[in-house]
C-alpha positions in Angstrom: 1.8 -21.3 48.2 -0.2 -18.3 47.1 -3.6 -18.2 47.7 -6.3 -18.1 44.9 -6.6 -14.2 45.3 -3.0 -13.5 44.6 -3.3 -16.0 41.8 -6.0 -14.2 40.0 -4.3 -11.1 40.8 -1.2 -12.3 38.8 -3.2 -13.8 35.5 -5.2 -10.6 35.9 -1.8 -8.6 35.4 0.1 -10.6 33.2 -3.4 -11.1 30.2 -3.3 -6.9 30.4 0.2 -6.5 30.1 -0.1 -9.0 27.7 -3.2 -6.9 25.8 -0.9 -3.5 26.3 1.7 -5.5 23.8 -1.0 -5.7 21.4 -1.3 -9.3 22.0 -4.2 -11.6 23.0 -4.7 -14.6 25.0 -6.5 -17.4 24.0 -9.1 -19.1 25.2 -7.1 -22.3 26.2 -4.8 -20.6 27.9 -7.3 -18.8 29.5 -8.5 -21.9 30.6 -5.2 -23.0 31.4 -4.6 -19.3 33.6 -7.9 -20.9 35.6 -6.3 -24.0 36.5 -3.1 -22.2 37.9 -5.8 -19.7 39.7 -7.2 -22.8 41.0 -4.6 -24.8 42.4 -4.8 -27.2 40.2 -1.1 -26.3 38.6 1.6 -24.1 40.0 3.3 -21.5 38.0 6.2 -23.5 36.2 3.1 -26.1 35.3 1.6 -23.2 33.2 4.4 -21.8 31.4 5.3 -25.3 30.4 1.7 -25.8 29.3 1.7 -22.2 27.3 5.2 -23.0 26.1 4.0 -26.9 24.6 1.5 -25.5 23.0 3.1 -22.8 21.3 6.7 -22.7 21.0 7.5 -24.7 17.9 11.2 -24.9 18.2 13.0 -27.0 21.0 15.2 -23.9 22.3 12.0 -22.6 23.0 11.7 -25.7 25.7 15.0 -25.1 27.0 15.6 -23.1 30.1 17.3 -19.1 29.9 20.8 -19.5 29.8 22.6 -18.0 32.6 25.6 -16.6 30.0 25.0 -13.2 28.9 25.6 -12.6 25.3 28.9 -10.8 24.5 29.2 -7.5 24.0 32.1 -7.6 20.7 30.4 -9.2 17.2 33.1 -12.6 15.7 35.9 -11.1 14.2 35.0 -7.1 15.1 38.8 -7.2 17.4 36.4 -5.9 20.3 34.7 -3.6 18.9 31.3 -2.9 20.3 28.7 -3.5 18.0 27.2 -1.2 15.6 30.2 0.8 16.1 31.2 2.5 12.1 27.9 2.4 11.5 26.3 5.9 10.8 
């Protein structure tokens, strides 16, 4: 388990990497960043809690597929994609 250092460390890094995307955080999950910092919730707790409150679409929910996406479009007879284009 990290300790609450580390933890603060992390949210620290993650809001300004966040802020370098152009991107802000709310206050909730601010809120919910000083739970995790806490103890109160590990890691996996505050995605899920970010992810509930703002991912309106179930495959949002679901966890990263392991199968990387092909390389060849349907029907291009393996042809990479974007190949014939100018």
């Amino acid at each position: 388990m990290s300790n609450p250092g580390s933890r603060a460390g992390q949210v620290a890094e993650a809001i300004h990497s966040a802020e370098l995307e152009g991107l802000s955080v709310s206050t909730r999950t601010r809120g919910d960043a000083d739970s995790y910092i806490a103890g109160d919730i590990d890691a996996s707790g505050l995605v899920g809690l970010v992810r509930a409150r703002y991912c309106q679409r179930p495959p949002c929910l679901r966890k990263p597929s392991s199968r990387a996406p092909s390389a060849t479009s349907p029907g291009s007879a393996g042809a990479p994609r974007g190949a014939g284009r100018p």
